[in-house]
C-alpha positions in Angstrom: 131.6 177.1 -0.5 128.5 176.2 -2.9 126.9 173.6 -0.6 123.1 175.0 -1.1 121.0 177.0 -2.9 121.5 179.6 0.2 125.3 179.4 0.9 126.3 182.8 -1.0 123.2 185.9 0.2 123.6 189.2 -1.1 121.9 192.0 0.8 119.1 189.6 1.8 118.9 187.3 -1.4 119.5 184.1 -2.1 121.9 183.7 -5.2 122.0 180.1 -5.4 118.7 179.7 -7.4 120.4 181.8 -9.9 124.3 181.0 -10.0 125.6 178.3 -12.0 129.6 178.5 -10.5 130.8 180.6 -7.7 134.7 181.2 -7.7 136.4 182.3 -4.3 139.7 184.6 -4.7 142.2 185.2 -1.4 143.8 187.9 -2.4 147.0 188.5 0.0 148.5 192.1 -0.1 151.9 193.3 1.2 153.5 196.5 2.6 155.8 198.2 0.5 159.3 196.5 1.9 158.0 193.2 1.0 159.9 191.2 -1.3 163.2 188.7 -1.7 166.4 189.8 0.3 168.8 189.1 -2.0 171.8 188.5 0.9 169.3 186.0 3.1 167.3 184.6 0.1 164.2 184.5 2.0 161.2 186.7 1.1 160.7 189.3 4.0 158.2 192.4 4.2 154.7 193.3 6.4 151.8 191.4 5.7 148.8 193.5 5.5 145.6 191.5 4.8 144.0 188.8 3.1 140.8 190.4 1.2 138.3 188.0 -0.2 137.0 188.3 -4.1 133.9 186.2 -4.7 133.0 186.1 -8.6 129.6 184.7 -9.4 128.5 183.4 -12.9 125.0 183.9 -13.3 122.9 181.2 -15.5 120.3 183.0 -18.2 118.2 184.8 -16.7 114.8 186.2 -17.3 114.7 190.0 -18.0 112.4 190.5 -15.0 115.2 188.9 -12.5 118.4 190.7 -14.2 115.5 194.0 -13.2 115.3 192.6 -9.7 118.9 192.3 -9.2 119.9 195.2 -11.0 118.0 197.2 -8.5 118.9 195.0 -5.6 122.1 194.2 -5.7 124.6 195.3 -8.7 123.9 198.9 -8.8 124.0 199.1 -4.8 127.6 200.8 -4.0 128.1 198.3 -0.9 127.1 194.7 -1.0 126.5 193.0 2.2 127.3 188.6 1.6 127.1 186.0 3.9 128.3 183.1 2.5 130.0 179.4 3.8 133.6 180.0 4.0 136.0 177.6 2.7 137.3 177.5 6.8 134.2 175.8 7.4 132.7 178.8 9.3 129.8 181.9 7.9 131.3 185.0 7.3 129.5 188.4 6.8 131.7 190.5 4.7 130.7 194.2 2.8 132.0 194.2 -0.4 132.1 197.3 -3.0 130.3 196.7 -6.4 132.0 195.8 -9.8 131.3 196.3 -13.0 128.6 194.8 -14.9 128.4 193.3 -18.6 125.0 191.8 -19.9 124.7 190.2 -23.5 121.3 190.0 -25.1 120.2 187.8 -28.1 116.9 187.7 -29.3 113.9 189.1 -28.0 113.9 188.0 -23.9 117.0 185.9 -24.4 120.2 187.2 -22.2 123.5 184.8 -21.7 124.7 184.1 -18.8 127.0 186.9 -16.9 130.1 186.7 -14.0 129.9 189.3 -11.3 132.6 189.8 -9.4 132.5 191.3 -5.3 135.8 192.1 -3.4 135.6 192.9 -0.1 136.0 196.2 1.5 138.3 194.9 4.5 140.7 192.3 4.8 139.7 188.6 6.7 
């Protein structure tokens, strides 16, 4: 959960000075058999996982910080976030990078940006 500026910390940062909302996805992922028998009427199948997808909008930020996080954290491969679980507990997950999307206007001016982190192995 957001409850302080350090509650989400990506490879050693602090992204609470810079986040304005941070979403957290549960992403639940079946086997291949899974699905509605159609006899029973009750879904059946193997239960894999629950991966976690945490999707961060960024405020404006000053060209020297996108720099610093650029370098720091979304061109890194692997992402490693500890952050305040929704369970009440601090998890440490790795998460594989996304894809980033900044919009400029102006000299210096950028808009603010979502980032998105799914993680590389289920809960």
């Amino acid at each position: 959960m957001f409850l302080n500026k350090d509650s989400v910390i990506i490879n050693g940062i602090s992204i609470g000075q810079y986040a304005t909302q941070i979403s957290y996805g549960f992403y639940d992922t079946w086997g291949e058999d899974a699905g509605f028998n159609t006899l029973s009427g009750k879904f059946v199948g193997t239960f894999k996982g629950t991966y976690p997808k945490i999707t961060i909008t960024f405020g404006k930020l000053s060209p020297e910080v996108i720099t610093t996080l650029t370098n720091a954290i979304f061109r890194t491969v692997t992402q490693t976030i500890t952050y305040d679980d929704p369970s009440g507990v601090q998890k440490t997950i790795t998460t594989h990078k996304g894809d980033l999307n900044l919009d400029f206007y102006k000299i210096n001016k950028s808009n603010g940006f979502k980032y998105s982190f799914v993680g590389n192995d289920k809960l």
